[in-house]
MARSEDO-94811 format. One line per 2 residues: number of its first residue (from 1); their letters; for each residue z negated, y, x negated of N, C-alpha, C, O, CB. Coordinates in nm, 2 decimals, padded with zeros to 4 digits. Last residue first. Glycine has a CB too. Layout:
N
NUM) A) Z Y X Z Y X Z Y X Z Y X Z Y X; ...
//
This chain:
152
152) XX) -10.74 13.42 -17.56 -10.71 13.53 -17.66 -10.79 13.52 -17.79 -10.78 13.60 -17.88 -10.74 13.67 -17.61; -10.55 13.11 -17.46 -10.66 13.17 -17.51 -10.69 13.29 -17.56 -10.64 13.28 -17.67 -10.70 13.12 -17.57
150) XX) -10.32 12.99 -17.22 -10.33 13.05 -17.40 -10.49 13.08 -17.39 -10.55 13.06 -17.28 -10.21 13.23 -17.45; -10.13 12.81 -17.07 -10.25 12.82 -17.05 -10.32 12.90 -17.23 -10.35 12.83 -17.32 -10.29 12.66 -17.00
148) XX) -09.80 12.81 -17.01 -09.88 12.75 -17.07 -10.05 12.84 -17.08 -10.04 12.96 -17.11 -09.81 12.71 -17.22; -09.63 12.81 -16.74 -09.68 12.84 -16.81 -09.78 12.78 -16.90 -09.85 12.69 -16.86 -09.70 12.90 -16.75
146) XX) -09.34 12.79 -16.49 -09.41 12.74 -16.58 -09.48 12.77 -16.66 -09.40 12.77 -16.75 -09.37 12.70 -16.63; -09.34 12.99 -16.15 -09.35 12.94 -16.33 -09.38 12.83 -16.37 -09.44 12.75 -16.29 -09.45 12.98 -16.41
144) XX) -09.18 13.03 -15.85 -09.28 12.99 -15.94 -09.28 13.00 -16.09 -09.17 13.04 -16.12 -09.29 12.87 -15.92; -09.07 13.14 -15.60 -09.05 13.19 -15.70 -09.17 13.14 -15.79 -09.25 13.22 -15.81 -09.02 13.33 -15.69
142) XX) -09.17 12.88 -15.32 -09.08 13.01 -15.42 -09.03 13.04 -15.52 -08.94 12.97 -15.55 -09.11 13.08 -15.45; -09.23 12.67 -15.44 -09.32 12.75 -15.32 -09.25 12.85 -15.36 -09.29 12.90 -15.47 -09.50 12.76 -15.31
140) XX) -09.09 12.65 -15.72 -09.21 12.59 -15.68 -09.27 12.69 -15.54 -09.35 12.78 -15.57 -09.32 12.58 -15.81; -08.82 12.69 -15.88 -08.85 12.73 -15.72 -08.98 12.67 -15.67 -08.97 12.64 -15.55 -08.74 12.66 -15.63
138) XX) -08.93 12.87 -16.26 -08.90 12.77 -16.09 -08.89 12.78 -15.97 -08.95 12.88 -15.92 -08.97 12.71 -16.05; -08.91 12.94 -16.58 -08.94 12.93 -16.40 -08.90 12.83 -16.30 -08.83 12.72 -16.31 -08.88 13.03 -16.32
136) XX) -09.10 12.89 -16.82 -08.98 12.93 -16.78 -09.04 12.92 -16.62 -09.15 12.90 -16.56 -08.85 12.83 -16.85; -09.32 13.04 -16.94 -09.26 12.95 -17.01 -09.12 12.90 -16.95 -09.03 12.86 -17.02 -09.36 12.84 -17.04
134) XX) -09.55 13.28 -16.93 -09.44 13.17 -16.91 -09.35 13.16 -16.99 -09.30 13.23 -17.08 -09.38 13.19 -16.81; -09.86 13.22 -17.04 -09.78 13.27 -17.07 -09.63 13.20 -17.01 -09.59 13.09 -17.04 -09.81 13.27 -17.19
132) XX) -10.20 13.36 -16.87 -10.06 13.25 -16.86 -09.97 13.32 -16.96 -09.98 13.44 -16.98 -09.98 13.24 -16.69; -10.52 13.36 -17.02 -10.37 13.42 -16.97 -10.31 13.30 -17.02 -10.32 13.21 -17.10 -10.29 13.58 -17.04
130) XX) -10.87 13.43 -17.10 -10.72 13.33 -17.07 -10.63 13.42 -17.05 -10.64 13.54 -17.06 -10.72 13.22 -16.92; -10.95 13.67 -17.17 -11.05 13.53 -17.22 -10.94 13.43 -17.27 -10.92 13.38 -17.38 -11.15 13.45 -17.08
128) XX) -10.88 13.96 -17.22 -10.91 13.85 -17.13 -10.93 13.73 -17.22 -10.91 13.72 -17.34 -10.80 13.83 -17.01; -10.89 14.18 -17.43 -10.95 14.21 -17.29 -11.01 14.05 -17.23 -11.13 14.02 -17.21 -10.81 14.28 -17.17
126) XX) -10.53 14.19 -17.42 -10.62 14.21 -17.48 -10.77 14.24 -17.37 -10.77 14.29 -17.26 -10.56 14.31 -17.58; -10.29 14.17 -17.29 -10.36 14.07 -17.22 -10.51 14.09 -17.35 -10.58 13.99 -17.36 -10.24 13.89 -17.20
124) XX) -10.01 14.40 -17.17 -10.16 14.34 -17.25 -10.28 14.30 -17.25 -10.37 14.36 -17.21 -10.21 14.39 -17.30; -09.94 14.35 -16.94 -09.82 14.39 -17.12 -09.94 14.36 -17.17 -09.94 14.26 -17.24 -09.72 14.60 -17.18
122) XX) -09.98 14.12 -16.68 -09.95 14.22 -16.73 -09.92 14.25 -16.90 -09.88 14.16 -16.97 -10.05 14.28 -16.68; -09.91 14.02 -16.35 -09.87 14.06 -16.50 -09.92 14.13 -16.59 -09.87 14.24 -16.58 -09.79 14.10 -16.51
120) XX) -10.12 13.77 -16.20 -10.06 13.92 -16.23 -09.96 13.98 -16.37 -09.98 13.95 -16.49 -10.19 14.01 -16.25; -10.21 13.62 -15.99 -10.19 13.57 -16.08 -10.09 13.70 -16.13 -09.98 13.70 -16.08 -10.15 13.43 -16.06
118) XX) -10.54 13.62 -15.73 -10.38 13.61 -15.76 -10.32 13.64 -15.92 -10.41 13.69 -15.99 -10.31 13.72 -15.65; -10.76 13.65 -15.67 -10.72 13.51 -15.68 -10.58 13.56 -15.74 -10.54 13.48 -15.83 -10.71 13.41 -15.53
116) XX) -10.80 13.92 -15.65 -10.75 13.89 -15.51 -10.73 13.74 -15.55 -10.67 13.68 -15.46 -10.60 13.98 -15.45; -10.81 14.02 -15.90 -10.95 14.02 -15.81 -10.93 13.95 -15.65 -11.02 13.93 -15.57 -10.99 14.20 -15.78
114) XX) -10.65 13.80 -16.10 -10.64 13.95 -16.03 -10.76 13.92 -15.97 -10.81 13.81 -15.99 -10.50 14.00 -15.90; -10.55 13.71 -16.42 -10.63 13.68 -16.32 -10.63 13.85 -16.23 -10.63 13.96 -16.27 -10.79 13.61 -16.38
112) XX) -10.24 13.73 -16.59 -10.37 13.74 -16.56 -10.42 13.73 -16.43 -10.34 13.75 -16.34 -10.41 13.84 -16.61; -09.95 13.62 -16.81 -09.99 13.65 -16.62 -10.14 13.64 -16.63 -10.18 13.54 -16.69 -09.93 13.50 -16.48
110) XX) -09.68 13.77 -16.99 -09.83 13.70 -16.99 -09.89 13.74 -16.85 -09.88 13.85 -16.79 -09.95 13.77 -17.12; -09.32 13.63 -16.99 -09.46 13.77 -16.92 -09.57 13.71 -16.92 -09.59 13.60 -16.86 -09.44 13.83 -16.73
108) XX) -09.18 13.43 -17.10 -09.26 13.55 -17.19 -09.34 13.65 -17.14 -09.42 13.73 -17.20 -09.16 13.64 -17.26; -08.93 13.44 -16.88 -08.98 13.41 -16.97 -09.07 13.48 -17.08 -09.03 13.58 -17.15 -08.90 13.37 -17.01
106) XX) -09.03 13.70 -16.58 -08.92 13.66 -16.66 -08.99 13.56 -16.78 -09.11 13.58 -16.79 -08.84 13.80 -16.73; -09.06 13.81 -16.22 -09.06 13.75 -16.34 -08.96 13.68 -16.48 -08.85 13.62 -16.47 -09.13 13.68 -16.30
104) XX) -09.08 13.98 -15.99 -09.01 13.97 -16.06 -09.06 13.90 -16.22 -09.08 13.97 -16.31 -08.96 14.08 -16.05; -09.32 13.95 -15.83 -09.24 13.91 -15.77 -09.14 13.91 -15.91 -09.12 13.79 -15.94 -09.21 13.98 -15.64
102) XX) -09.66 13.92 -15.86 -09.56 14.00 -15.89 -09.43 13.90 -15.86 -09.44 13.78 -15.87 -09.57 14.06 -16.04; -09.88 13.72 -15.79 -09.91 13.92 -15.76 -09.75 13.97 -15.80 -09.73 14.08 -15.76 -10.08 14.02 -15.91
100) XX) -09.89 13.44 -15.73 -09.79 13.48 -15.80 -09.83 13.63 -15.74 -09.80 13.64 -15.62 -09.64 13.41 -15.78; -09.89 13.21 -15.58 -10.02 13.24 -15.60 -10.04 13.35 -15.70 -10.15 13.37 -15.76 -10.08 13.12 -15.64
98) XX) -09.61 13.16 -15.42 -09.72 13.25 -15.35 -09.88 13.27 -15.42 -09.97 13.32 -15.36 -09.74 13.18 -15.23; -09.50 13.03 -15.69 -09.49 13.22 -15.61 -09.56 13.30 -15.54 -09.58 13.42 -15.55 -09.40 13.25 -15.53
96) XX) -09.73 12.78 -15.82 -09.61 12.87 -15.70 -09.58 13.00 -15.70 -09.67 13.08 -15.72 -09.65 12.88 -15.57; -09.68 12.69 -16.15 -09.77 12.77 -16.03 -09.66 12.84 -15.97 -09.57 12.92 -16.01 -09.90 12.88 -16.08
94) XX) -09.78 12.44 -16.40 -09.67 12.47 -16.26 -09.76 12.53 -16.16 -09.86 12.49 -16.10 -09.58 12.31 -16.17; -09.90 12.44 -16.71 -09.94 12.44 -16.56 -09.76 12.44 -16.48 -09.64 12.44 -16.52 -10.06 12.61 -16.52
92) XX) -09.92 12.35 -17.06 -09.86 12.37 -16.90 -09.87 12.33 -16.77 -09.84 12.22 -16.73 -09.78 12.33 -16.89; -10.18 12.35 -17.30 -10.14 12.27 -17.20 -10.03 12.37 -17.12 -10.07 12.49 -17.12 -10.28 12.23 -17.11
90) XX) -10.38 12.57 -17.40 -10.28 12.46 -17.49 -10.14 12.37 -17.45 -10.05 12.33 -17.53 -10.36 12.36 -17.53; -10.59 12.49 -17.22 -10.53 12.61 -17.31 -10.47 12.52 -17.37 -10.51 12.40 -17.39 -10.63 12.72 -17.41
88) XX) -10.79 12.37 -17.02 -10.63 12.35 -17.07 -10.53 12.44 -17.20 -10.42 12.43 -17.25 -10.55 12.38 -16.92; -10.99 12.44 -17.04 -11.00 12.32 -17.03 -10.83 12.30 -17.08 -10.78 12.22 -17.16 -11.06 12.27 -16.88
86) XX) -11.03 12.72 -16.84 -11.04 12.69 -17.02 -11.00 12.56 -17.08 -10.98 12.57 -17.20 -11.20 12.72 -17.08; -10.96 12.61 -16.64 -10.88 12.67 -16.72 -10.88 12.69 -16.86 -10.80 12.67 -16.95 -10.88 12.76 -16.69
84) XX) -11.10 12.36 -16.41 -11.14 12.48 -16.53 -11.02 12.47 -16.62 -10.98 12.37 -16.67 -11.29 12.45 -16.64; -11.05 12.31 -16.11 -10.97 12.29 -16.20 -11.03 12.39 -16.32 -11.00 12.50 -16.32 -10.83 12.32 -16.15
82) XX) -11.17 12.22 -15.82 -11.14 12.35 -15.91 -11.14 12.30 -16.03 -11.24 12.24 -16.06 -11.24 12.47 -15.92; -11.17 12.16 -15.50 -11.13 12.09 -15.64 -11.08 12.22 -15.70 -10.99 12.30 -15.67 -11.01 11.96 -15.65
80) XX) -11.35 12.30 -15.25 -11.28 12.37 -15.30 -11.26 12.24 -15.41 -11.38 12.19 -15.42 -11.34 12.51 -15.33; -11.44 12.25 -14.89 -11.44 12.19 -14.99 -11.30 12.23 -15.09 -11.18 12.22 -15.05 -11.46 12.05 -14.95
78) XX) -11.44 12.50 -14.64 -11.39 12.38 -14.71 -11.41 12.35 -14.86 -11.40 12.44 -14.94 -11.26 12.38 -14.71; -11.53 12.77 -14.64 -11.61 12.71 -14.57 -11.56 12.52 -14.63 -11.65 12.43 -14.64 -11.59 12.78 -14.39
76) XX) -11.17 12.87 -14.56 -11.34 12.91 -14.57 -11.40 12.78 -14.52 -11.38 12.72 -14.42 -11.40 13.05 -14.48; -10.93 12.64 -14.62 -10.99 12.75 -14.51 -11.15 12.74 -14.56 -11.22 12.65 -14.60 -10.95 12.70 -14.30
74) XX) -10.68 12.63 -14.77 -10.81 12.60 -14.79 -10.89 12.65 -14.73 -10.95 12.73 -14.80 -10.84 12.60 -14.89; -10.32 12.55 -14.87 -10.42 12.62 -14.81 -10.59 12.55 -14.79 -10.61 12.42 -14.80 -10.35 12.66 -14.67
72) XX) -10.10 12.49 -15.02 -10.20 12.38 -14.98 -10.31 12.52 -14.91 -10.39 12.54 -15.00 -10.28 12.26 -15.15; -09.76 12.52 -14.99 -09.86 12.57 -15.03 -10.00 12.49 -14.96 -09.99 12.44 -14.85 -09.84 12.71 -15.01
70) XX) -09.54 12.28 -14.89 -09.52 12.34 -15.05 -09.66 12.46 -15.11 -09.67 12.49 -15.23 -09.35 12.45 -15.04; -09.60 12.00 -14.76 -09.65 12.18 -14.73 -09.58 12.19 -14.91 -09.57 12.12 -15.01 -09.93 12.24 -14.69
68) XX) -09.38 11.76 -14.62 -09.46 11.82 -14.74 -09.47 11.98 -14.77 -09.38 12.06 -14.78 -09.41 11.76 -14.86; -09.33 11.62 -14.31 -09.32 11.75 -14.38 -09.38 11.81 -14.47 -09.44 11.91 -14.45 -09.33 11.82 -14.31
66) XX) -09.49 11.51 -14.14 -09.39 11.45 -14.20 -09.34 11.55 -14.29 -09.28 11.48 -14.37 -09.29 11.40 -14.10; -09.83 11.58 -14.34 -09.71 11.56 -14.22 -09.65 11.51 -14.21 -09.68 11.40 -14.27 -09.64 11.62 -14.19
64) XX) -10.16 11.53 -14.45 -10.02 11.53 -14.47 -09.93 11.53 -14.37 -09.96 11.45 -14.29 -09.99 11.44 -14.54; -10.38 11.64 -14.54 -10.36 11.62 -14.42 -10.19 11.63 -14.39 -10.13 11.71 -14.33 -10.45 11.71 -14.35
62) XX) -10.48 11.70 -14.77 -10.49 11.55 -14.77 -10.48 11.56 -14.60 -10.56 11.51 -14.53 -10.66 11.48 -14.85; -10.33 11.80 -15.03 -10.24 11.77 -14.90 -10.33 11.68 -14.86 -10.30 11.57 -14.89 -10.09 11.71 -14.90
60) XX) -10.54 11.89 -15.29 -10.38 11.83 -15.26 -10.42 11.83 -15.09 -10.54 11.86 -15.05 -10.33 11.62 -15.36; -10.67 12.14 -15.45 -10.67 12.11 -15.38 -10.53 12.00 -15.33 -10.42 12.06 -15.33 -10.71 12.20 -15.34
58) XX) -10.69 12.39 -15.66 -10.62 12.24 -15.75 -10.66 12.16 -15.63 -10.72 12.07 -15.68 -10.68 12.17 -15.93; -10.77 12.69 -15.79 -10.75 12.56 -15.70 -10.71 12.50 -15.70 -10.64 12.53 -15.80 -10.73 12.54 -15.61
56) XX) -10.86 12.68 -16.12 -10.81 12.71 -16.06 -10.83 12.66 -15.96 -10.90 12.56 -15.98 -10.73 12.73 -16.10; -11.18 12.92 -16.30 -11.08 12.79 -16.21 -11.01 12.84 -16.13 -11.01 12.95 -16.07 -11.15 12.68 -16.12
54) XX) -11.32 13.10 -16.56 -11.25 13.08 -16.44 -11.17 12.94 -16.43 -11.12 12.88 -16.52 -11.16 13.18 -16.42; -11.49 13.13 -16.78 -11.57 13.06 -16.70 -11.49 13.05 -16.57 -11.54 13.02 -16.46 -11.72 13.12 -16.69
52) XX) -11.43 13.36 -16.98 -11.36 13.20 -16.99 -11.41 13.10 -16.90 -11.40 12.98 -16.93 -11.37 13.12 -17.14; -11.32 13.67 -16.84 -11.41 13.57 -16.88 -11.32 13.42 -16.89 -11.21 13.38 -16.84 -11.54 13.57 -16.78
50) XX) -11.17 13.82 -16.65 -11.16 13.86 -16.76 -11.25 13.76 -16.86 -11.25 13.80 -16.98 -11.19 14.01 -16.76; -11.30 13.79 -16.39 -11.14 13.74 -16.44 -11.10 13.77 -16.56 -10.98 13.74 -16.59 -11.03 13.80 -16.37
48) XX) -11.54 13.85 -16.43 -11.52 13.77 -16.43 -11.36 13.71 -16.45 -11.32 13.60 -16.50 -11.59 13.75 -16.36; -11.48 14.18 -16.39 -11.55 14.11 -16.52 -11.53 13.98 -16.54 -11.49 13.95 -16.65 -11.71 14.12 -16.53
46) XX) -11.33 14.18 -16.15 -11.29 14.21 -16.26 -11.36 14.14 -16.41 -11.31 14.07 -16.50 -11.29 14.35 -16.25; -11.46 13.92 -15.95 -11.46 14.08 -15.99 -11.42 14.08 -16.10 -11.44 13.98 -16.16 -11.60 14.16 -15.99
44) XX) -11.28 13.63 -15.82 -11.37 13.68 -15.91 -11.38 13.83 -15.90 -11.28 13.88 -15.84 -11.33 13.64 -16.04; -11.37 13.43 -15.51 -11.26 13.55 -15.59 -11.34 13.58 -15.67 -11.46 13.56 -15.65 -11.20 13.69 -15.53
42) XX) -11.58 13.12 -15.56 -11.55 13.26 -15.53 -11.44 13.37 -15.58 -11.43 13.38 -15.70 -11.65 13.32 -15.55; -11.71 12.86 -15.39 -11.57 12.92 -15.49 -11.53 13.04 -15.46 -11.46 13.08 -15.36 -11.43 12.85 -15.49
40) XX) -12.09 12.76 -15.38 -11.95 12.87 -15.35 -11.84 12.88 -15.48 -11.87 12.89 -15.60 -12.02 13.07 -15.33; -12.35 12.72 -15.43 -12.25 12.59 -15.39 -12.11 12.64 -15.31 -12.05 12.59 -15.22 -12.34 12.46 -15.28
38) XX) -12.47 12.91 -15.56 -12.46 12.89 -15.40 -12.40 12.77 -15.34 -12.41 12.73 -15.22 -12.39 12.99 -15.35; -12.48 12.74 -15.79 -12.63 12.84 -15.69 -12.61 12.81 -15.60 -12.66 12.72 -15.53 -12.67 13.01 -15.68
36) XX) -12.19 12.79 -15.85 -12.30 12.66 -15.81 -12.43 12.66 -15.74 -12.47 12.59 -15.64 -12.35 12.60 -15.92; -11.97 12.95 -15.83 -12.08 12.97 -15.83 -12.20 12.86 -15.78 -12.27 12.86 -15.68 -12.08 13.07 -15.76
34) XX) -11.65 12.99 -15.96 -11.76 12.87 -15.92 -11.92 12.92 -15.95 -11.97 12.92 -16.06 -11.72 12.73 -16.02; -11.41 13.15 -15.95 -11.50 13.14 -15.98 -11.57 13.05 -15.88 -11.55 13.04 -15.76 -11.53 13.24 -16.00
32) XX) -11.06 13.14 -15.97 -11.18 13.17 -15.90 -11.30 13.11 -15.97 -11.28 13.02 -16.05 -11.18 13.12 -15.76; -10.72 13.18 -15.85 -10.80 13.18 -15.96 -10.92 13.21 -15.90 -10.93 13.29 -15.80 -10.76 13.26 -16.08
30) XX) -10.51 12.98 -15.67 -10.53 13.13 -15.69 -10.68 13.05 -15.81 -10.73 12.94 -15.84 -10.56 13.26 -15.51; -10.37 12.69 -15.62 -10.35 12.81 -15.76 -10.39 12.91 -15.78 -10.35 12.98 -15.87 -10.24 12.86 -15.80
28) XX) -10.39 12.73 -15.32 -10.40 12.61 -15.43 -10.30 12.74 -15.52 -10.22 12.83 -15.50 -10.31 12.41 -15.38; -10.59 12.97 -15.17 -10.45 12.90 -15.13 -10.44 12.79 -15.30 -10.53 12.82 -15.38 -10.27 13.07 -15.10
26) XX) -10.82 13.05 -14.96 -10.83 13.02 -15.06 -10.64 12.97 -15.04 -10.58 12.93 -14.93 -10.97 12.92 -15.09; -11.11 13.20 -14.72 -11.01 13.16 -14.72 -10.91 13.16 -14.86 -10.90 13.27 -14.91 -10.96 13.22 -14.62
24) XX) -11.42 13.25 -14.97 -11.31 13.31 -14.79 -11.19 13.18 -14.82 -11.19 13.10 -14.91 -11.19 13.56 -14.81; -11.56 13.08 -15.04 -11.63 13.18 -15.02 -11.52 13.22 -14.90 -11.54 13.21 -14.78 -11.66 13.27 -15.16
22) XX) -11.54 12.71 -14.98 -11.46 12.79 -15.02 -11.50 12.96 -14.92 -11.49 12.97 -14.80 -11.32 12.71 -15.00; -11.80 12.52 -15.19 -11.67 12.52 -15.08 -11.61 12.66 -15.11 -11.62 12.72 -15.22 -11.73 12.50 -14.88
20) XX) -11.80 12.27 -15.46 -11.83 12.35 -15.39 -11.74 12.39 -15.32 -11.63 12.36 -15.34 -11.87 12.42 -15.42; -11.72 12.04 -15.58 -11.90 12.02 -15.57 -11.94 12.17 -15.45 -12.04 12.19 -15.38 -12.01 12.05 -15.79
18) XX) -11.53 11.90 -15.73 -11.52 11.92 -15.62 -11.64 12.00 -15.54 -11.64 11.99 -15.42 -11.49 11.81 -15.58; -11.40 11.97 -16.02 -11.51 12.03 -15.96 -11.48 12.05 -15.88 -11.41 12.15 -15.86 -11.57 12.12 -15.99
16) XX) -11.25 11.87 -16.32 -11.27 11.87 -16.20 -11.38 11.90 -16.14 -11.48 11.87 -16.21 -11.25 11.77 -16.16; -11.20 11.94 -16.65 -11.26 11.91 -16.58 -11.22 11.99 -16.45 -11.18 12.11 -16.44 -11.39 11.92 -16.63
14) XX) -10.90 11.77 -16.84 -10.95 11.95 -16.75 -11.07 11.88 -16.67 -11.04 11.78 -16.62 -10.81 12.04 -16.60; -10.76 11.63 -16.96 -10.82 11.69 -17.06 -10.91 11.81 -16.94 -10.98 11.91 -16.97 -10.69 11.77 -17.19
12) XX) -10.67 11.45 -16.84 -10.73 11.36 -16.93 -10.79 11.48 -16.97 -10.89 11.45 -17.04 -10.66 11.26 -17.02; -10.46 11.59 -16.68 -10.52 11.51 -16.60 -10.64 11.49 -16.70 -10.75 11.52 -16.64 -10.43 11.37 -16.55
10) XX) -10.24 11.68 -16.94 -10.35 11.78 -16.86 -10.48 11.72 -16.78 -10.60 11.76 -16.80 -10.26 11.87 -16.74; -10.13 11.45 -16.99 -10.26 11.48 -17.05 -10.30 11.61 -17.01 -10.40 11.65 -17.05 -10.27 11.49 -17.20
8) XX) -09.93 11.46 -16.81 -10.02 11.39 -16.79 -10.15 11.40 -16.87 -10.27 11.37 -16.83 -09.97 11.28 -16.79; -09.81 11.80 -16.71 -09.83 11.69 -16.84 -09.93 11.59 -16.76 -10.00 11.63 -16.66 -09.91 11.77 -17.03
6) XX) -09.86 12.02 -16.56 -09.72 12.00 -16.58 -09.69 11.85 -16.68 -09.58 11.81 -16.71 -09.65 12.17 -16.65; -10.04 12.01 -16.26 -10.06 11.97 -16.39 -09.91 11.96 -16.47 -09.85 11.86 -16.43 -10.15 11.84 -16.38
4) XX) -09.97 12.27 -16.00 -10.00 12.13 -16.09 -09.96 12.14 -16.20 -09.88 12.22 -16.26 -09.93 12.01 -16.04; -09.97 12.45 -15.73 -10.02 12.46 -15.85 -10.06 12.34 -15.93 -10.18 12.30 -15.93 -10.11 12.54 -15.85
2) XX) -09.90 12.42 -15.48 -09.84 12.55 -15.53 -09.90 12.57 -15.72 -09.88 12.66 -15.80 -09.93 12.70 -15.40; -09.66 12.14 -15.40 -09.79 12.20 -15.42 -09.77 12.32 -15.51 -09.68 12.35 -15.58 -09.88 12.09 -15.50
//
């Protein structure tokens, strides 16, 4: 999976939100907004990735193979489990490569929300609500992290 709980008290501490579907096509760990009005998970606009009101996807396999997908995909229009972020600060995630905007990473790069769902670097995380900090890496779906979930 391209994005899980790295602790069991993550499970006990994050609200779940199956309640809406999915604005475009979606991959497990990109970041998004929950628009309830519409009963939509939406990419965020800049303002909103920069707020404490983002989720993640957090969708499992429920069409399993013989063959475990390493990324969970979520086609428009599907039922989105969204994971609130703020909910974990404090906490370690595991997030794939593919939900990953930069390819070279190292211990200590703070990762922000992109407009695309996707999970970015950048040197100053002044500005945002959340950010990842990693914490080390992995082959998760690639080139993955570990991160812990900070607050500014």
């Amino acid at each position: 999976m391209a994005f899980k709980l790295h602790t069991i008290g993550g499970f006990k501490a994050v609200k779940n939100d199956p309640t809406t579907v999915a604005d475009v096509a979606l991959l497990q760990g990109h970041a998004i907004i929950l628009d309830k009005q519409a009963g939509k998970s939406k990419l965020p606009v800049l303002a909103e990735a920069k707020g404490k009101e983002l989720h993640v996807v957090a969708n499992i396999d429920d069409q399993p193979s013989l063959f475990a997908k390493e990324d969970v995909e979520v086609a428009k229009d599907a039922h989105v489990r969204a994971f609130r972020l703020a909910d974990l600060q404090g906490l370690e995630v595991e997030l794939g490569g593919k939900a990953l905007a930069d390819e070279a990473r190292v211990k200590g790069d703070k990762l922000v929300a992109d407009v695309t769902g996707k999970w970015k670097k950048a040197a100053d995380v002044t500005g945002y609500a959340l950010y990842l900090e990693v914490t080390a890496l992995n082959t998760l779906a690639g080139k993955g992290v570990i991160a812990i979930v900070r607050g500014a």
